[in-house]
C-alpha positions as CSV (number, residue, x, y, z in Angstrom):
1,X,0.0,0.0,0.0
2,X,1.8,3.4,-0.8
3,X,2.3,5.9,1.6
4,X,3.0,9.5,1.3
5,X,6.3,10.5,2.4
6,X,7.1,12.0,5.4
7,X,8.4,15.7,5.6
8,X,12.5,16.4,5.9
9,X,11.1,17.2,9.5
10,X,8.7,16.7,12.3
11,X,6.1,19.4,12.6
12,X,4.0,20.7,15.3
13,X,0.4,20.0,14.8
14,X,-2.0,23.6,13.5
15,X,-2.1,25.8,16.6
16,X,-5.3,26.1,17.9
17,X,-7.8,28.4,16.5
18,X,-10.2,30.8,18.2
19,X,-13.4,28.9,17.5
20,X,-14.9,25.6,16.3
21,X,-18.5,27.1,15.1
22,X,-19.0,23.2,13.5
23,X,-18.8,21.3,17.0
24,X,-21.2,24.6,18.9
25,X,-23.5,24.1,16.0
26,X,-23.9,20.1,16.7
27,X,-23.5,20.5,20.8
28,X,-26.7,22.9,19.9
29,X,-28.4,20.7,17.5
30,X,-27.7,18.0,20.1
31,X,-29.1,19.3,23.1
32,X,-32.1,21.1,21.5
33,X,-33.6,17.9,19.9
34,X,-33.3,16.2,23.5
35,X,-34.4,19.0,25.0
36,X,-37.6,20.2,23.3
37,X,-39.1,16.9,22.8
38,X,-39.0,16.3,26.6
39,X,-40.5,19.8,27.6
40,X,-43.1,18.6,25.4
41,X,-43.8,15.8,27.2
42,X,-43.7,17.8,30.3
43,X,-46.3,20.5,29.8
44,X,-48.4,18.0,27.4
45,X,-47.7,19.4,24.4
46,X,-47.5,18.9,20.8
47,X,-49.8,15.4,21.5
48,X,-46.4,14.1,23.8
49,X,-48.5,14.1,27.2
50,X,-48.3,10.5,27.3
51,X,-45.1,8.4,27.6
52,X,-46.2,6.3,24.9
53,X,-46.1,9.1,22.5
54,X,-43.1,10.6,23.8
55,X,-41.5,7.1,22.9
56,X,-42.9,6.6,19.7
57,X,-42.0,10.3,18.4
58,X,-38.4,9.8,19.5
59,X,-38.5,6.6,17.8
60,X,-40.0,8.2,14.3
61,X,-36.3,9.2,13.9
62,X,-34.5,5.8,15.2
63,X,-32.6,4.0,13.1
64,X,-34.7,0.7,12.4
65,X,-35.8,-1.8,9.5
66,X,-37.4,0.9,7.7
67,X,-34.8,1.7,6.0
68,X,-35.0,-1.4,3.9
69,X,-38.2,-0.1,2.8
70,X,-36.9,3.7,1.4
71,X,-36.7,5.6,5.0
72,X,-32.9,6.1,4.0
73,X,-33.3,9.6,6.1
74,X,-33.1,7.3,9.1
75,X,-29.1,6.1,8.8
76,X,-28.9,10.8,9.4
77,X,-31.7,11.2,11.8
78,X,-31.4,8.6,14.2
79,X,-27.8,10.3,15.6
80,X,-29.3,13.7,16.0
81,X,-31.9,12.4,18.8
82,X,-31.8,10.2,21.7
83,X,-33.6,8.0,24.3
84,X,-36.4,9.9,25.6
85,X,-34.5,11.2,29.0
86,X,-37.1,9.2,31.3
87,X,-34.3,7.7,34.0
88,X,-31.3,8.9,34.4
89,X,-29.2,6.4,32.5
90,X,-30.6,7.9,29.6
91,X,-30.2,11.6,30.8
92,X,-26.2,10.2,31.5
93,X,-26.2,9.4,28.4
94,X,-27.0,12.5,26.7
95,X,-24.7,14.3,29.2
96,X,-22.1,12.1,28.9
97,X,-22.0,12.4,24.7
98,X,-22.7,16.6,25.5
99,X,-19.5,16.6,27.4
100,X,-17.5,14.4,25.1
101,X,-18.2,16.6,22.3
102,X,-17.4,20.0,24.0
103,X,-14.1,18.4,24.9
104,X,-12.9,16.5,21.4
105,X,-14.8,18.3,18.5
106,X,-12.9,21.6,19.5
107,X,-9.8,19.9,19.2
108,X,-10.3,18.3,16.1
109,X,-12.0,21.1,14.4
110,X,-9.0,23.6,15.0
111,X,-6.8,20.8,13.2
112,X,-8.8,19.4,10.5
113,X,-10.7,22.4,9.5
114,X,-14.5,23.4,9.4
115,X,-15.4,21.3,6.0
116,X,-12.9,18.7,7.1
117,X,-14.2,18.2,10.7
118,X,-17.8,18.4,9.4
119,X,-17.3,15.5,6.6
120,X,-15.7,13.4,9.3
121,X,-18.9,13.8,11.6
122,X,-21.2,13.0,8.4
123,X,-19.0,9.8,7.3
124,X,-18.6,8.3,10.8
125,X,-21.7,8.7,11.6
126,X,-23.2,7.2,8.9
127,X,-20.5,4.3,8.9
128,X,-21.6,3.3,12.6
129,X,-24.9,3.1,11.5
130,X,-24.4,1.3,8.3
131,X,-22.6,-1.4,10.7
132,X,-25.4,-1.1,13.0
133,X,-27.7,-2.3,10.6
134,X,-25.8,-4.8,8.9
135,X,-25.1,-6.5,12.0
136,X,-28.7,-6.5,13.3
137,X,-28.5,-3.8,16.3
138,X,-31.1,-2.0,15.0
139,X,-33.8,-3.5,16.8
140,X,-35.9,-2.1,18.0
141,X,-34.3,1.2,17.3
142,X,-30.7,2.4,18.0
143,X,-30.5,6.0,18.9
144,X,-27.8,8.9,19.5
145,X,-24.8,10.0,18.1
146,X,-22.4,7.4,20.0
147,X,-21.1,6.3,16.6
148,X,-20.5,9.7,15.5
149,X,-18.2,10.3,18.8
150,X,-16.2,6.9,18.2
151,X,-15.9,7.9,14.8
152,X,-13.9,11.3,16.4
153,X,-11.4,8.9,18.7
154,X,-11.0,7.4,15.4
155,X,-10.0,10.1,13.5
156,X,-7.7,11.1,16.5
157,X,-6.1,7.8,16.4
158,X,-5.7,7.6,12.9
159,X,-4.2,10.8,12.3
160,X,-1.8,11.3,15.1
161,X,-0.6,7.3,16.2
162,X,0.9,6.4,12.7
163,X,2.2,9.3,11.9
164,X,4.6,10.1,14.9
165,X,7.3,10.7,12.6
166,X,5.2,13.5,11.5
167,X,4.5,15.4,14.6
168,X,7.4,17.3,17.3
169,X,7.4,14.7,19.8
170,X,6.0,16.7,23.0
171,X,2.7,17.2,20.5
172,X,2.7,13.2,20.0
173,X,2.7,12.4,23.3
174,X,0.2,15.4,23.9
175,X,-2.4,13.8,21.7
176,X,-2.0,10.1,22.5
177,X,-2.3,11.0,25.9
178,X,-5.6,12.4,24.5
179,X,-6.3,9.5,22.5
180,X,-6.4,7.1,25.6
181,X,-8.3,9.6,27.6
182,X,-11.4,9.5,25.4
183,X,-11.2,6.2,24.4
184,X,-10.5,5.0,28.5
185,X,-14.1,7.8,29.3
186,X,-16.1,5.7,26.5
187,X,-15.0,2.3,27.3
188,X,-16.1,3.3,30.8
189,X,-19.3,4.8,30.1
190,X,-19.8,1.0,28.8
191,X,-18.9,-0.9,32.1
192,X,-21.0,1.5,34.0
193,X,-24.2,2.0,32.1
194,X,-24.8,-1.5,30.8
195,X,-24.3,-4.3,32.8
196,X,-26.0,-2.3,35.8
197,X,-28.7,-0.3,34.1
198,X,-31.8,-0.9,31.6
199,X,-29.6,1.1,28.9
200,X,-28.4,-1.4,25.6
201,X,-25.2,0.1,23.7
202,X,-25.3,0.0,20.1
203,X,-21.9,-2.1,20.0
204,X,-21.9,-2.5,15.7
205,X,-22.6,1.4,15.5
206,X,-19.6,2.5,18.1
207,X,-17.2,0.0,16.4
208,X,-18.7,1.0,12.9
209,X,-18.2,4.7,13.8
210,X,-14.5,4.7,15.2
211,X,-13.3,2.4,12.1
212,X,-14.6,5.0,9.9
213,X,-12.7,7.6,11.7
214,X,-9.6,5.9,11.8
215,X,-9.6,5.6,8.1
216,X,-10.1,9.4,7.8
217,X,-7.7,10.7,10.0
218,X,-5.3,8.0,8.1
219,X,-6.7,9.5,4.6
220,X,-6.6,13.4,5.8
221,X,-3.0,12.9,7.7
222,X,-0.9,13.7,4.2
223,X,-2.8,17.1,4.0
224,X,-3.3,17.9,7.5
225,X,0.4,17.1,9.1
226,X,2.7,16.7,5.9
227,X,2.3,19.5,3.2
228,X,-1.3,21.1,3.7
229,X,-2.8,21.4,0.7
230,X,-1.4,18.4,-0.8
231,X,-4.1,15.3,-2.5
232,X,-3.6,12.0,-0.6
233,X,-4.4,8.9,-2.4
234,X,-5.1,7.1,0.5
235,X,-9.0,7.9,0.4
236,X,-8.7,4.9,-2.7
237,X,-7.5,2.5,0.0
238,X,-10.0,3.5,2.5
239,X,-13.2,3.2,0.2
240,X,-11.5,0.0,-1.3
241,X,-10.8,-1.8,2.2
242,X,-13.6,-0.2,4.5
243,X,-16.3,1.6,2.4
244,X,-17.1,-1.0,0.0
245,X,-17.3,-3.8,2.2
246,X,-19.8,-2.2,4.5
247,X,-21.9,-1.0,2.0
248,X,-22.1,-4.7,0.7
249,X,-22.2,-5.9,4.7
250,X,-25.3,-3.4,4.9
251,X,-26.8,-4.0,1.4
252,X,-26.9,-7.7,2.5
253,X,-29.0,-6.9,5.4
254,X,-31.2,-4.7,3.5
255,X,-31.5,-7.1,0.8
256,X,-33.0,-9.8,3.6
257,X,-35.7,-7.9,5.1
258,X,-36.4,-7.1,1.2
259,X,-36.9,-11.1,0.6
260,X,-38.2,-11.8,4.0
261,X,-41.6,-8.5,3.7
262,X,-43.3,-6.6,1.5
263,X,-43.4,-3.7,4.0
264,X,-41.9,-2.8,7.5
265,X,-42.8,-5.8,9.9
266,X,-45.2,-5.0,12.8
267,X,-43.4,-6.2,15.4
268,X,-39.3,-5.9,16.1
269,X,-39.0,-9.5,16.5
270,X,-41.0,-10.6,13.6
271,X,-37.5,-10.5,11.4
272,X,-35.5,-12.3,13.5
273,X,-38.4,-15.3,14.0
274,X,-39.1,-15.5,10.3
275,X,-35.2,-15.4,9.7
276,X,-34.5,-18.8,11.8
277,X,-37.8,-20.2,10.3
278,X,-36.3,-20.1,6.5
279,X,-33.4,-21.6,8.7
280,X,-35.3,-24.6,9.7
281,X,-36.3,-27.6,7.6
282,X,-39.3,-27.2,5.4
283,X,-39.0,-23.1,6.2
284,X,-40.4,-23.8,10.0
285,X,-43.4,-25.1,8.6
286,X,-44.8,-28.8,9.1
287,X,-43.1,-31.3,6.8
């Protein structure tokens, strides 16, 4: 696999910038669309009185097998909202992604760039969910932009750990100390929240998210660390060896629920009991 080559010398990494309008702009986005929902629900409003209706509005936006069926909206939507904030492993949850975001996307955003920082959101977000589907987490409807957050360790990792050749060594150390940080907080957040509460981690969609980030911050490293401005090549490697194979992963899954209804099942379970019936000798049916 070709590489870029290094530069004559190791370089700092961009000194930070005043602002990162992309990451206030989706701490905003993120906050508002958990927050206005539930003050709904509060005062009754908006028909969200009940806590069924809460639910099911939250879930309007989830990412489930609908999207077999043209709801494509759903692989964007479902990591702008999440779990109606009913106990507090679900407010945690929120909070916890809120804080992770005002810490990292700064960081990133001064060093990648708006447009940069903003395509890496998009891409990892969508790449956790793509693996979320393929892989069946989905049901009955995974919610919130954990993927999305992976997907910044990710770029993190990929841009900085490879490269340390690349980068003045206090800088290096600086950001893999930042690197293990995150990553340690998330991997946390996992031991604490789900073996001891009600709350189910979207494992595909985490994984699926900080893959995809890896592979950008290993695509944008050339441009970003080397000679800025420059076209890498590696973005060939990385839709050869990741994209495509988890758009056929995903296309598989969709492709299933396309064979197994002719529209969305009723019921979240419904696909997984018809799937091990057409498993099953004479397709579950008597013999």
């Amino acid at each position: 696999m070709p590489l870029a080559a290094p530069p004559p010398a190791a370089r700092g990494l961009a000194a930070p910038g005043a602002g990162a309008p992309v990451s206030l702009l989706m701490l905003t986005v993120l906050l508002l669309l958990c927050a206005l929902p539930f003050a709904a629900h509060q005062l009754g409003l908006a028909g969200l009185g009940s806590e069924q209706a809460y639910r099911k509005a939250i879930l309007r936006w989830a990412l489930r097998p609908e999207v077999a069926f043209g709801e494509w909206w759903r692989l964007l939507s479902a990591g702008l909202v999440h779990a109606p904030l009913l106990s507090w492993p679900d407010s945690l949850h929120v909070g916890s992604n809120a804080l992770f975001l005002l810490l990292l996307g700064p960081l990133l955003e001064r060093q990648l760039g708006k447009a940069r920082f903003a395509v890496s959101v998009l891409l990892c977000l969508l790449g956790g969910n793509l693996l979320s589907l393929a892989w069946g987490d989905e049901l009955p409807g995974s919610l919130g932009a954990s993927g999305a957050l992976f997907g910044l360790i990710g770029v993190l990792a990929g841009l900085v750990l490879p490269h340390r050749g690349w980068i003045e060594a206090a800088e290096f150390r600086a950001y893999r100390g930042f690197f293990l940080l995150f990553l340690g907080l998330q991997l946390l957040s996992w031991f604490l929240l789900e073996p001891w509460t009600s709350v189910r981690l979207g494992h595909a969609g985490h994984l699926g998210g900080f893959l995809t980030g890896v592979g950008l911050g290993w695509a944008f490293a050339p441009s970003v660390l080397a000679r800025p401005g420059q076209r890498s090549r590696r973005w060939v490697w990385v839709a050869l060896f990741w994209g495509a194979p988890l758009l056929a992963f995903a296309g598989h899954r969709i492709w299933r629920y396309r064979q197994l209804f002719d529209a969305p099942p009723a019921h979240f379970d419904d696909y997984h009991r018809i799937e091990q019936a057409q498993r099953e000798p004479c397709g579950g049916r008597p013999c």
